[in-house]
C-alpha positions in Angstrom: 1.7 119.4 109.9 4.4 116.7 110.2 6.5 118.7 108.1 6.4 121.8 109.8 6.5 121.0 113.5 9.2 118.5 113.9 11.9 121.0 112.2 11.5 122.4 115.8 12.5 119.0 117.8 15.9 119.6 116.3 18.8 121.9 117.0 20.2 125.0 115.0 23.5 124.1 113.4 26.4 126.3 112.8 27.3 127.4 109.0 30.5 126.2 107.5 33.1 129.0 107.4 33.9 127.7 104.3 30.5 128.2 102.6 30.0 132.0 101.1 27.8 133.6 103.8 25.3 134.2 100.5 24.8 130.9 100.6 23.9 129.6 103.9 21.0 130.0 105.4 18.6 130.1 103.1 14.8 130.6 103.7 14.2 130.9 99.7 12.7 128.5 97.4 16.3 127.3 96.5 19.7 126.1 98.3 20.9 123.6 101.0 20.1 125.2 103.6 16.8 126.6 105.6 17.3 128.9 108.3 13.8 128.1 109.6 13.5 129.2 113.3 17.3 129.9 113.6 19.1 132.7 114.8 21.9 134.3 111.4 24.7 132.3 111.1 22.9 128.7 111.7 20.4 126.4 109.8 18.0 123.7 110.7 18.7 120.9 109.0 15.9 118.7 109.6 13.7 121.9 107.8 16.3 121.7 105.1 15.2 117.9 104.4 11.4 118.0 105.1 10.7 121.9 103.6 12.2 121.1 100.4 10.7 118.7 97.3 11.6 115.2 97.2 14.3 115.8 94.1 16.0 118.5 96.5 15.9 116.1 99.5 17.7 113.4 97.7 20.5 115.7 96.6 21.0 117.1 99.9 21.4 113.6 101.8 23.6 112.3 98.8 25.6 115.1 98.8 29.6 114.1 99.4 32.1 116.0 101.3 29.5 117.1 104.2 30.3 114.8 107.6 29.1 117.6 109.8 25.9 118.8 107.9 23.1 116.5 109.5 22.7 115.3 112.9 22.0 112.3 114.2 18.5 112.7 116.1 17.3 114.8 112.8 18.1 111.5 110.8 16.1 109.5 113.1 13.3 111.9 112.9 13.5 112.0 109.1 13.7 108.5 108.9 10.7 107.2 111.0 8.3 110.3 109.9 8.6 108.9 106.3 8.3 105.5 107.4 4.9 106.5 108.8 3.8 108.1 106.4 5.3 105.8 103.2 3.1 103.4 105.1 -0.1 105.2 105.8 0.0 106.6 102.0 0.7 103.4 99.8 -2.1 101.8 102.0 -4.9 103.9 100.2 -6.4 104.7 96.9 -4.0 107.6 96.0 -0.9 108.1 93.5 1.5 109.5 96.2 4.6 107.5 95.0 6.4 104.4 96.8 9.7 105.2 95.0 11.0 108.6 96.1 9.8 107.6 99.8 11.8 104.4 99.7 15.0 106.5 98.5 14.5 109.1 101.0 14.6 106.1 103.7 17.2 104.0 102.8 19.3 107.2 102.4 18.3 108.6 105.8 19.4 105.0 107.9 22.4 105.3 105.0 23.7 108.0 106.3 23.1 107.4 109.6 24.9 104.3 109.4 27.9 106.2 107.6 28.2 108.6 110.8 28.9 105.5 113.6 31.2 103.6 111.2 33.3 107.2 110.5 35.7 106.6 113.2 36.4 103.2 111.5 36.0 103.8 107.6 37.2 106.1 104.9 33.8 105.8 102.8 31.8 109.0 102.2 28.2 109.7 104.0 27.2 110.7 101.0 28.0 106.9 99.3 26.6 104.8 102.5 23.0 107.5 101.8 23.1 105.8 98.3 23.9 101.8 99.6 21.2 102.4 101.8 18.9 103.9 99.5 20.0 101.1 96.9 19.6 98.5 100.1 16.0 99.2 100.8 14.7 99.6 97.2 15.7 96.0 96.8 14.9 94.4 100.2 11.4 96.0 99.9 10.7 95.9 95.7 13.2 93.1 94.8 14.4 95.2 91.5 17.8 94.7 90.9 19.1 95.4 87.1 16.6 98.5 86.7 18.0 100.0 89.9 21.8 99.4 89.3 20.9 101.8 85.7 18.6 104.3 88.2 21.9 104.7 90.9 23.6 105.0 87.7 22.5 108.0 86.6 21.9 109.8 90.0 25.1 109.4 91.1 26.7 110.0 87.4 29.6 107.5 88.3 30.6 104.4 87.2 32.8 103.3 90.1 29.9 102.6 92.2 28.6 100.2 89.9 30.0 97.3 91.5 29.7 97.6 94.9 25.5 99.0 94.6 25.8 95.5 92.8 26.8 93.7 95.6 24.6 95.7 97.7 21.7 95.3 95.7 22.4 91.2 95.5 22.9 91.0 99.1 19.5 92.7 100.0 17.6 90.9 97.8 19.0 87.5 99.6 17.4 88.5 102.1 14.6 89.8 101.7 13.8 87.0 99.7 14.5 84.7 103.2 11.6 86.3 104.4 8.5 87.5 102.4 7.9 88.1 99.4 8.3 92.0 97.3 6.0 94.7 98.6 4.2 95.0 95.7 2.9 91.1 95.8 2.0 91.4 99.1 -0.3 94.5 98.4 -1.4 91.7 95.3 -2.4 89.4 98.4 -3.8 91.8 100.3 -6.5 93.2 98.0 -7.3 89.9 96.8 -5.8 90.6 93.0 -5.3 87.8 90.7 -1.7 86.8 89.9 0.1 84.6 87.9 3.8 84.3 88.2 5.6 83.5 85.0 7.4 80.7 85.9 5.1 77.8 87.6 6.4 75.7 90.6 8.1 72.4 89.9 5.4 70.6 91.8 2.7 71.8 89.0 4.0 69.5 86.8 2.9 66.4 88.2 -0.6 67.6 88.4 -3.1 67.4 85.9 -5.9 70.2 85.0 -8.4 67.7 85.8 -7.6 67.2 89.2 -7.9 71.1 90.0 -11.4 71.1 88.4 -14.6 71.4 90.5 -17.3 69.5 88.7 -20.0 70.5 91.4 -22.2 72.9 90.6 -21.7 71.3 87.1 -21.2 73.4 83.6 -24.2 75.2 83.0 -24.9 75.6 79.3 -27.1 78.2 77.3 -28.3 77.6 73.6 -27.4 80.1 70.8 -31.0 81.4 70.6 -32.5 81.6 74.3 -35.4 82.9 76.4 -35.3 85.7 78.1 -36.3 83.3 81.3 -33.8 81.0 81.2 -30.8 83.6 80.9 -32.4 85.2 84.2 -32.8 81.8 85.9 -29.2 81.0 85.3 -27.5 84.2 86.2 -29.4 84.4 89.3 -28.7 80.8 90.3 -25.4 80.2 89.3 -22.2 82.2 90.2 -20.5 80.9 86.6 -18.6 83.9 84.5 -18.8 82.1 81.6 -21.5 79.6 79.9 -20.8 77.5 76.9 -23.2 78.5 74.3 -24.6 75.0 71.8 -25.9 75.5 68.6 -29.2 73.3 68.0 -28.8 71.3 65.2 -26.0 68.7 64.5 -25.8 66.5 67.3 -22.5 65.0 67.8 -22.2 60.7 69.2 -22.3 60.1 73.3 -19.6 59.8 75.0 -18.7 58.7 78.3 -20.8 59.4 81.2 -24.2 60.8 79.2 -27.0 59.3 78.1 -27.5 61.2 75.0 -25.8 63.0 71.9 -24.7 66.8 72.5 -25.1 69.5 70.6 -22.2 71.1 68.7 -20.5 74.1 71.0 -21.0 77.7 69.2 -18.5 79.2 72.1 -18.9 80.7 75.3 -20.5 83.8 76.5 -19.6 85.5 79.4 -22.0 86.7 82.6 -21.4 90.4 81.9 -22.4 90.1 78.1 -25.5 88.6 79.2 -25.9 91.0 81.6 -25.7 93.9 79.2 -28.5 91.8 76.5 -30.7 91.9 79.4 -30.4 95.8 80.2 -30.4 96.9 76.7 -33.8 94.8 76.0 -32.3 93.4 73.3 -35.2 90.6 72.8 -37.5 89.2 70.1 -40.4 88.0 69.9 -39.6 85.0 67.3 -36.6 82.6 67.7 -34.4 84.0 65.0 -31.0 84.8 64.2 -30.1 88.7 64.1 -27.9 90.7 61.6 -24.5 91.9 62.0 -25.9 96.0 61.7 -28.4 95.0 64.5 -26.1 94.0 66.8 -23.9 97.5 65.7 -27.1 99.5 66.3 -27.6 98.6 70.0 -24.1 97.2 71.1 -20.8 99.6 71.7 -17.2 98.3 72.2 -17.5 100.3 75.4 -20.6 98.6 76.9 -19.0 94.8 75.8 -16.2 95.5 77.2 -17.4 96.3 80.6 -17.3 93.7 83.5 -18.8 95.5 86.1 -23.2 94.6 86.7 -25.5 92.4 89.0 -28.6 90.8 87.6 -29.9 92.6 90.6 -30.1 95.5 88.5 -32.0 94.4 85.9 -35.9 94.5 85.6 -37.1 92.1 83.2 -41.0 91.8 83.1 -43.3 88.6 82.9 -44.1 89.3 79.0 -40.5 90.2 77.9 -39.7 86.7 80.1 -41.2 84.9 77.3 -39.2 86.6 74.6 -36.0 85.5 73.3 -32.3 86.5 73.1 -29.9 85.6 70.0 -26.3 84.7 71.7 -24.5 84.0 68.6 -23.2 87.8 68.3 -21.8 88.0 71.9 -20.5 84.4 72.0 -16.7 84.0 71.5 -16.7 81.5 68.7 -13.1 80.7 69.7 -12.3 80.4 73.6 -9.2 79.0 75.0 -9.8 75.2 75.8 -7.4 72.5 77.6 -7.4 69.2 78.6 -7.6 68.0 81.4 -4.9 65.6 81.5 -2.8 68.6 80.4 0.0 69.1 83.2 -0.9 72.2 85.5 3.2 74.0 84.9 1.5 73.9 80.8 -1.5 75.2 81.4 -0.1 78.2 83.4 2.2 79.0 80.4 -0.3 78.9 77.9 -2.9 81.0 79.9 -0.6 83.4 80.8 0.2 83.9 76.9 -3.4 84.5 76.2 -4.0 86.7 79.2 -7.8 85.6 79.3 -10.0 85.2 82.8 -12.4 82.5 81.4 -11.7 78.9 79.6 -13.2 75.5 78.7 -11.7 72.3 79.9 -12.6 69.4 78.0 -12.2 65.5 79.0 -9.2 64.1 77.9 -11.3 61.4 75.1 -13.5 64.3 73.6 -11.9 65.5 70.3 -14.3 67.7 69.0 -18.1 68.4 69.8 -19.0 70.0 73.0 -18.6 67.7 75.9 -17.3 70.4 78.7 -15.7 69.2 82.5 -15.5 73.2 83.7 -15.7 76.6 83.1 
C-alpha cells in the first residue's frame, strides 16, 4: 500500500532530451523509468524506485552521470518509508532481508547528501549513494573487510577502494562510540546467549569459583535410578544437567563431606531424562541395559531435542517404583574446569567446545567425583 500510494506525493519529471524517447517512460517490467500517473514525456521517479525490485533500485540510485534524475522530497520519502519498514520487518519472525534495506537507505541519504554539496564538490551522486550505502552498513552491522569486497564488485571499480575504506573505518568509529552492532542488540533483546571471542581484560583476575552459585547445591542421580527420584528431581530442581555416580568404588573424603563419594559415570542432561520418562523406558529389576536396547527405543532425533516440561509427562504410582538405567544417555566425557581456573580461560576453552552444560570441580579434587556446580 506504501508502495503504491506515495508515488503520488511526488511530482512528474521531465525526460532527458538526450535519452531515446523508446526509452523513457516506461510502465514495463524493465527500464529506469516509470511513467506511473504521468502525462507522455515525464516519469515519476519515486515509482521508478519503490515499483521496481530491490536489485533494480540499487542500480537506479547508483547510477552516475544523472544530477537531475531524483528529487529531493522523493529521496526523503524513499528514505524514511524504508526506514519504517526495515524496522517493523527485522522486528518479527520473517526472512525479509536486513541487507538490501540497509543499501537502499544509506544510498537514498547518499544521494541526497550528494545534491546540497553539488554546488561545492565535483563528486558524482551516484559515488556519495554508494559512501552512504557503505556508511550505514557499517555504522549499523560493524562489517568492514566483507563490505569493502561487496562495494567492490557492485561498483566493478577499484578506484573506490580507498576512500569506501576510509568511509567504512570512519563509521565504524562511531558507531562503536555508541552501541553496539544491530545484530547483538537483537542478541540482547531476545534474550540469546552470546559469547564474544575475545574475553574482557578484567576476566582474568577472576576465578571460575567465584562466579559459581553453590545454592541450590549440585544435585546428583545414580547410573541405575528409580523412576521416583528422576521425577522428584526434575520437578524440584531447575538444573539442565545432573552428574550421574556409578555405585561401587568409593573414592577417599575430601574437604567439606563427611563421607567417601562415589566415582562420577558423567552427566546427563534434563532433556534426556525427559525423553526416558516419555518413552517408558523402565524396568522392573535394577539392571544394566544393552547397547540394541537403547537402539530399539532411542533415535538420534529424539536425543537430540531440547525442547519438553516434566509437566508433560504422566508417570503412574506402579511405574514410580520401577527403575531407569542412565548409563546409555550419560555423557561419559563432559567438559570440566576448576575453579581456580581464570574466567578469560574458561571462556576460550568453552567457546572451543561449543557445549551449554559443564562440571566445575574444587581446585584439590584430582579425580573422583567431588562437583562445586553444574
Amino acid at each position: 500500500m506504501c508502495q503504491y500510494g506515495l508515488p503520488f506525493l511526488a511530482k512528474c519529471t521531465p525526460c532527458d532530451s538526450s535519452i531515446r524517447e523508446s526509452a523513457c517512460p516506461t510502465n514495463g517490467r524493465s527500464g529506469n523509468f516509470k511513467q506511473f500517473n504521468c502525462p507522455p514525456g515525464f516519469y515519476n521517479d519515486l515509482a521508478t524506485l519503490l515499483l521496481t525490485t530491490n536489485d533494480d533500485a540499487v542500480r537506479n540510485i547508483f547510477s552516475t552521470n544523472t544530477p537531475q534524475e531524483y528529487q529531493p522530497s522523493s529521496l526523503v520519502i524513499f528514505f524514511v518509508l524504508y526506514c519504517i519498514l526495515g524496522l517493523i520487518t527485522f522486528g518479527i519472525a520473517v526472512p525479509s532481508g536486513l541487507f538490501l534495506p540497509i543499501i537502499l537507505m544509506g544510498s537514498g541519504y547518499g544521494r541526497l547528501l550528494g545534491m546540497y554539496m553539488g554546488p561545492h564538490t565535483n563528486i558524482d551522486q551516484g559515488l556519495f549513494a554508494v559512501l552512504g550505502a557503505a556508511s550505514l552498513m557499517a555504522g549499523s552491522m560493524r562489517m568492514t573487510v566483507s563490505l569493502c569486497v561487496i562495494f567492490l564488485e557492485l561498483t566493478n571499480n577499484l578506484l573506490l577502494l580507498p576512500i569506501t575504506m576510509i568511509v567504512l573505518l570512519i563509521a565504524k568509529t562511531v558507531g562503536d562510540s555508541f552501541n553496539p552492532s544491530i545484530y547483538e542488540i537483537i542478541l540482547h533483546l531476545k534474550g540469546l546467549p552470546f559469547m564474544d571471542s575475545n574475553p574482557e581484560p578484567w576476566m582474568r583476575n577472576l576465578t571460575v569459583g567465584e562466579l559459581v552459585d553453590v545454592k541450590p547445591s549440585v544435585v546428583t542421580l545414580h547410573g541405575i535410578e528409580k523412576v521416583a527420584k528422576i521425577v522428584d528431581v526434575l520437578k524440584n530442581t531447575a538444573h539442565n544437567g545432573f552428574p550421574v555416580l556409578d555405585d561401587g568404588v568409593v573414592v577417599p573424603p575430601v574437604v567439606g563431606q563427611a563421607n567417601g563419594a562415589t566415582e562420577l559415570h558423567g552427566l546427563v542432561l534434563r532433556a534426556h531424562l525427559i525423553q526416558a520418562l516419555k518413552k517408558k523406558w523402565f524396568f522392573k529389576e535394577r539392571r544394566r541395559t544393552k547397547d540394541w536396547e537403547v537402539r530399539e527405543k532411542f533415535t538420534w532425533v529424539e536425543l537430540a531435542e531440547r525442547e519438553g516440561s516434566i509437566e508433560e509427562v504422566a508417570v503412574t504410582s506402579e511405574e514410580m517404583e520401577m527403575f531407569v538405567d542412565l548409563h546409555p544417555l550419560t555423557n561419559t566425557t563432559p567438559f570440566t574446569v576448576l575453579e581456580s581456573m581464570s574466567v578469560a580461560k574458561a571462556m576460550v576453552l568453552f567457546r572451543q567446545v561449543g557445549l551449554r552444560h559443564l562440571l566445575v570441580l574444587p581446585k584439590y579434587q584430582a579425580s573422583g567425583v567431588s562437583l562445586l556446580s553444574t
